[in-house]
N, C-alpha and C positions, 0 to 999 in steps of 0.2 A: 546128582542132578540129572534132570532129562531132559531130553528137545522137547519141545512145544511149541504153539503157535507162535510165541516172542522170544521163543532161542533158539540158536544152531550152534554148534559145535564145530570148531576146524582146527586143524594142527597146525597150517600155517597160513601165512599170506599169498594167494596168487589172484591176479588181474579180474579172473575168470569170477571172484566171490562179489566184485560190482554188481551182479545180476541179482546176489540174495540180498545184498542193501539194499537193490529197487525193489524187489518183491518185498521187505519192511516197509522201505515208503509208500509203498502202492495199496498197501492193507492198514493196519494198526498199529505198526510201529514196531523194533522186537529190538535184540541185543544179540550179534554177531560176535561169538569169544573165540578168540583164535590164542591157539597153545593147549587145545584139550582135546582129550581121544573120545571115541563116540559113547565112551561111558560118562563123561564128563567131567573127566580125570585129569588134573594138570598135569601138560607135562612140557611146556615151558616154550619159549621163541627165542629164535635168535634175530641178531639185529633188530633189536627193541629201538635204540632213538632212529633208526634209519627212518624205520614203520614209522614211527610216531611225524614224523615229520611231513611223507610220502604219502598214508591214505589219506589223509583228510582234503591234499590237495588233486589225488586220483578221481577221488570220491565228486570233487567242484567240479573239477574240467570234466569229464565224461556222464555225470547222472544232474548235475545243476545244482546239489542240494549243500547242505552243509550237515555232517554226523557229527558226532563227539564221541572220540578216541578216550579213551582211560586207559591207564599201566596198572593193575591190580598184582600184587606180588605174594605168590605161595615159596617164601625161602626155602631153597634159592633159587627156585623158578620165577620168570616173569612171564605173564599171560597179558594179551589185550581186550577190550570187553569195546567192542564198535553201535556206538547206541543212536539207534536211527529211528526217528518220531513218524509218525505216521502222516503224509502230505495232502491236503486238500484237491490237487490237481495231480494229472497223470505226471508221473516220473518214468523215464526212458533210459533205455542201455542201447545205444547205439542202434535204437529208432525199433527196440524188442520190446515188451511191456510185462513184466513178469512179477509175480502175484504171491503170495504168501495165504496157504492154507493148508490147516494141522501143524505138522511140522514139515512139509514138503514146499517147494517152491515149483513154481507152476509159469510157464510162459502163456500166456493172453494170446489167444489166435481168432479170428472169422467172430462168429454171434458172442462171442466171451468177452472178446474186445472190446467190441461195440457196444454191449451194454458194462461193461468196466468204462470205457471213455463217457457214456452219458453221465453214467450217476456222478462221477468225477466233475463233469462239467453242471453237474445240479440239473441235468435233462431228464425224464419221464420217459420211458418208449411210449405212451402214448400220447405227447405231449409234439411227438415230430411230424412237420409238415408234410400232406400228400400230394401231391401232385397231378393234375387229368382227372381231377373229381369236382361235380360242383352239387350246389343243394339240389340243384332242380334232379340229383342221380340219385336220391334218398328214396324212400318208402315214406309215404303219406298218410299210409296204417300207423306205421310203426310212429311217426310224429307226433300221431293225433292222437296213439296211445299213451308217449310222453307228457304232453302236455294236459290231457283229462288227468293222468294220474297224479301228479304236480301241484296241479290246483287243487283238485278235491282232497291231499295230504296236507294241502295251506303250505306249501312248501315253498311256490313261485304265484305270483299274483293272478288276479284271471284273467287282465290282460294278455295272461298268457296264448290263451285259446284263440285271438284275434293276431299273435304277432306272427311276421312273415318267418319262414324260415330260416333266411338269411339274418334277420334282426335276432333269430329267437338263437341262432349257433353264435353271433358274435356276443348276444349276453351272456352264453355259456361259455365264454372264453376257448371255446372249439375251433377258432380260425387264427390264423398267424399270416397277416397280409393279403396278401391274394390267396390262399391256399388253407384246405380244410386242416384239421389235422387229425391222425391215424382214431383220436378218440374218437370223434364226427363221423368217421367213416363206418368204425367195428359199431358204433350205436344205429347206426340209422342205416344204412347200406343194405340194400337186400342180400348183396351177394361181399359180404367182408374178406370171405378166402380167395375171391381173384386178386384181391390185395397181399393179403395173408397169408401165408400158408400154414397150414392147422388150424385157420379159425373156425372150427368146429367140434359137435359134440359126438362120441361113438359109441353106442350101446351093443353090447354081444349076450348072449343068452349063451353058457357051456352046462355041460351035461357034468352027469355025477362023478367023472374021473379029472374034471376040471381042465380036458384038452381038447376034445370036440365042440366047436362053435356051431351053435343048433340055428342062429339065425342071428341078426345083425343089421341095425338102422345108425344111418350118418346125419345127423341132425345140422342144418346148415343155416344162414342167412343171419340178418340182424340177433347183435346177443339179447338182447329185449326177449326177441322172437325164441331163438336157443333153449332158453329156461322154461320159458313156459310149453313149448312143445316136446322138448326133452322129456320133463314133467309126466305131460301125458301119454308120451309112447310109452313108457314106462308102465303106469297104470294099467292101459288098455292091452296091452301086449305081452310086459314079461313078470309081471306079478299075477298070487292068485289072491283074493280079499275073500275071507268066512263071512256070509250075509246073516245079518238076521233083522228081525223085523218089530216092529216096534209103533204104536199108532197108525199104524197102515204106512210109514217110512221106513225105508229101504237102508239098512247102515251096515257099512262096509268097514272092517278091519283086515288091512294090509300086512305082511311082514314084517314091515318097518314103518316107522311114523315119515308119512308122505310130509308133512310142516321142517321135520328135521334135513330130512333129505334136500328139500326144497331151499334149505339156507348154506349146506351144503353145497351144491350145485351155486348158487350165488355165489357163495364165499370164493370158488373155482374159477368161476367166469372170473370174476373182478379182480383176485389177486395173479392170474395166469401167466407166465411167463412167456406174451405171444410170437416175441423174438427167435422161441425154443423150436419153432414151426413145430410143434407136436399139437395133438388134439387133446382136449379131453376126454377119457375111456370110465367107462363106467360097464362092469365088468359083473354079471350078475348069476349067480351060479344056485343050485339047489335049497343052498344052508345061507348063503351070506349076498351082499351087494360089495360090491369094491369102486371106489371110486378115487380114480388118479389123476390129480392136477398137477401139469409140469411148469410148476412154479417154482421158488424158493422160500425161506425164513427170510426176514431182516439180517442185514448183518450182525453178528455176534448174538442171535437168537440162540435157544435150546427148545425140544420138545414140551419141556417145563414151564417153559417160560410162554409157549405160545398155547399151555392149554391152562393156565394161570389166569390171574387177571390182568391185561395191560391194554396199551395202548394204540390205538387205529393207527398204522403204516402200512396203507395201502399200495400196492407192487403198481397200480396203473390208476393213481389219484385222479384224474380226471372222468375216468369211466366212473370210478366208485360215485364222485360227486355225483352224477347224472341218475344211476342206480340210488341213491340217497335221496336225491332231490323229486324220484316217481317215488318213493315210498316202501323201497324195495329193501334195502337194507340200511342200518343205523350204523351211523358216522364215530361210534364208542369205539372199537374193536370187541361187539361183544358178539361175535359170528361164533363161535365155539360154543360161548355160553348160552348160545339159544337152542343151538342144537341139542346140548345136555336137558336144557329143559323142557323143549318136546317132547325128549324123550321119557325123560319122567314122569311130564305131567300124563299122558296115555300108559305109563309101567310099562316101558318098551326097554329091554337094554342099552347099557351107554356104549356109541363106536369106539372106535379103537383107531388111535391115529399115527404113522409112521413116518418118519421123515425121512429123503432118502438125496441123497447129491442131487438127483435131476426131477426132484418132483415131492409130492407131498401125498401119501396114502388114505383114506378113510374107508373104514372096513365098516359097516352096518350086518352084525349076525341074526337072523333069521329067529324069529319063535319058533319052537320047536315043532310045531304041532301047521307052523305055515311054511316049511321048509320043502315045498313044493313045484315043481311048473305049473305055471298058469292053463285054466281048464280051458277047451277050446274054443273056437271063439262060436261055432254051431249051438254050445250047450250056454254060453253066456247071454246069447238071443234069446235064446229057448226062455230063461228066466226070466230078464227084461222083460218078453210077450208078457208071460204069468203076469208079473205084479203089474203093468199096467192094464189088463184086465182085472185085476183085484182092483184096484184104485178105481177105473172109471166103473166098477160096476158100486161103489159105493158113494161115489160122485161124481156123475157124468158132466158135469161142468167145468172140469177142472182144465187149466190149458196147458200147452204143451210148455211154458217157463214151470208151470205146478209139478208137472210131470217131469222134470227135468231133475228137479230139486228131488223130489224123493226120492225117484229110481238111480239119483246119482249119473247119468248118463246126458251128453251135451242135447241141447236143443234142437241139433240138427239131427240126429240119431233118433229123438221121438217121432220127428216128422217121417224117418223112413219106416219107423216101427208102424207108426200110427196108418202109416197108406195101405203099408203088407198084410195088416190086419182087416181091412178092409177089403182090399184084394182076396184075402181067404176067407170072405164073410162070416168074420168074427165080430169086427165092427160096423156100427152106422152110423151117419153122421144125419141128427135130426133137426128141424129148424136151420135158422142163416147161420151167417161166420159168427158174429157179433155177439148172438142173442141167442146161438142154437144148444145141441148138449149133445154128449156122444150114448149110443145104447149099446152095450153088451150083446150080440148074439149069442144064448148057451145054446 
């Protein structure tokens, strides 16, 4: 026999083994055998009816619980086998809280505790009340971005777009009496990390020996916000995308499939351990992206099991709902599976995913052929200028949302393109706003 997560081995009886019964009651239950050497070899106790009489009432007066003693007999040895079921609420050793994981036993201290005492007590870390926050401290973007997205998914009604803030957080079960709670704040908050700490996202770019940090963005504010500008740092900044062209549109192929990534990065936010105060890292190097969420599995999950098919337990179910309810991600547990399928459906490689004590890895490997730094940002202009000269000299009516869409580049980027072409009389702009059309100067 071996130790494992529901056995220990001991040769005998002393006071001191109350701590590995509560670390049984504190986790999933196991069976403390006393009389056997660490191979798991009998080799017998003495004072058998003493014991038998003595823990189970050690066991009441000092941990609360009640075990089951058994006399199991290797003639002529006798062994004890202490069988202790796994307890819904915290169990204590003289006000310590110690925990049962692999086969080692683990005393609960600071943010361990504390989220060991919520899930115990059926609490959510973002389910707890904050305190010196009110609606009126929210972002009115980020609200209005909720609520358009919401409705237009048919997800919440369209009274949505009319109800006050305050009305629209207690129908989202976000407030607990007078007070927001930590969900309410990380969604809508401009600034979550004065609350938080690590609520944010952090991107490094390293160089080809994978130790030199070439540069580096801290991605902050509402997690709404988070994602989508994460996102686009990303794009603009530390990826290079092969152009090519195609009905006079402009189509960009990435490293990796931007859809996958993007659910990715979702799946991160939402299951994140924010108690952990660590950030999100997203760690992007020559050949591969890495992306580390300090989160955890379920309990009694495997690797297998969480890249299998099962079922949604979300680490911070209140965010998820809200993320569900814009549109943003589905409430199945199929976060894994969509990722695989992005990447498929573009013939992109499948990630590779790690699990590790304090966090959860996703490695996205590079194509070979785009296993590159991103070209500068003087020569990505340079191009932009081109094809929007090619476009408007084929349709000078086209406007800057047309222009947006083909060159792949935001709408506010054309308006600077489109002025500095002008500035270097390249472009004109003829007739009114309305009804006018742009002319090419060759």
């Amino acid at each position: 026999m071996k130790e494992s997560q529901h056995t220990e081995f001991k040769r005998q009886w002393k006071d001191d083994l109350l701590k590995w019964i509560c670390a049984f009651a504190n986790s999933n239950g196991g069976v403390l055998m006393l009389g056997y050497n660490d191979q798991g070899e009998a080799i017998g106790l003495a004072h058998i009816e003493k014991l038998l009489e003595d823990i189970p009432n050690k066991v009441r007066d000092v941990l609360g619980i009640v075990v089951e003693v058994n006399l199991v007999e290797h003639l002529p040895l006798h062994t004890l086998h202490i069988k202790t079921d796994g307890y819904p609420y915290p169990v204590s050793y003289k006000g310590e809280y110690h925990y049962r994981s692999g086969s080692t036993k683990q005393e609960l201290k600071g943010a361990a505790l504390d989220k060991f005492l919520m899930r115990k007590h059926g609490i959510t870390w973002d389910s707890v009340p904050v305190p010196y926050v009110k609606a009126d401290d929210f972002d009115d973007k980020t609200l209005r971005f909720f609520r358009q997205q919401s409705v237009r998914k048919q997800r919440l009604p369209d009274e949505t777009l009319s109800t006050s803030t305050v009305e629209l957080l207690e129908k989202l079960r976000l407030t607990q009496g007078d007070y927001l709670r930590r969900s309410a704040v990380m969604l809508f908050h401009p600034e979550p990390d004065y609350f938080v700490t690590g609520a944010e996202i952090k991107i490094g770019a390293f160089g080809k020996n994978h130790a030199d940090l070439l540069h580096h963005d801290v991605i902050q504010g509402s997690l709404f916000n988070q994602v989508e500008t994460a996102l686009e740092v990303i794009q603009l900044k530390y990826l290079k995308a092969s152009i090519s062209y195609g009905d006079l549109y402009r189509k960009e192929r990435f490293p990796l499939p931007i859809p996958a990534l993007r659910e990715a990065l979702l799946n991160a936010v939402v299951h994140k351990d924010y108690g952990a105060h660590n950030a999100i890292q997203i760690s992007i190097y020559p050949d591969k992206l890495m992306l580390w969420n300090p989160g955890q599995l379920p309990e009694s999950w495997t690797l297998e099991k969480l890249l299998g098919k099962h079922e949604s337990i979300p680490y911070n179910p209140e965010i998820a709902k809200c993320f569900f309810l814009a549109g943003l991600i589905e409430a199945w547990g199929r976060g894994i599976e969509r990722i695989i399928e992005a990447c498929k459906q573009d013939d992109y490689p499948t990630p590779e995913w790690k699990v590790e004590p304090n966090g959860v890895w996703v490695v996205f490997d590079f194509e070979p052929e785009q296993a590159t730094q991103k070209t500068t940002q003087k020569t990505a202009q340079k191009s932009t200028r081109e094809h929007i000269l090619e476009l408007l000299q084929h349709d000078g009516k086209m406007t800057r949302d047309d222009l947006a869409e083909a060159t792949g580049v935001s709408a506010n980027a054309i308006k600077q393109h489109l002025a500095n072409l002008q500035k270097d009389h390249l472009l004109k702009r003829e007739g009114g706003r309305k009804h006018g059309w742009w002319r090419v100067i060759r």
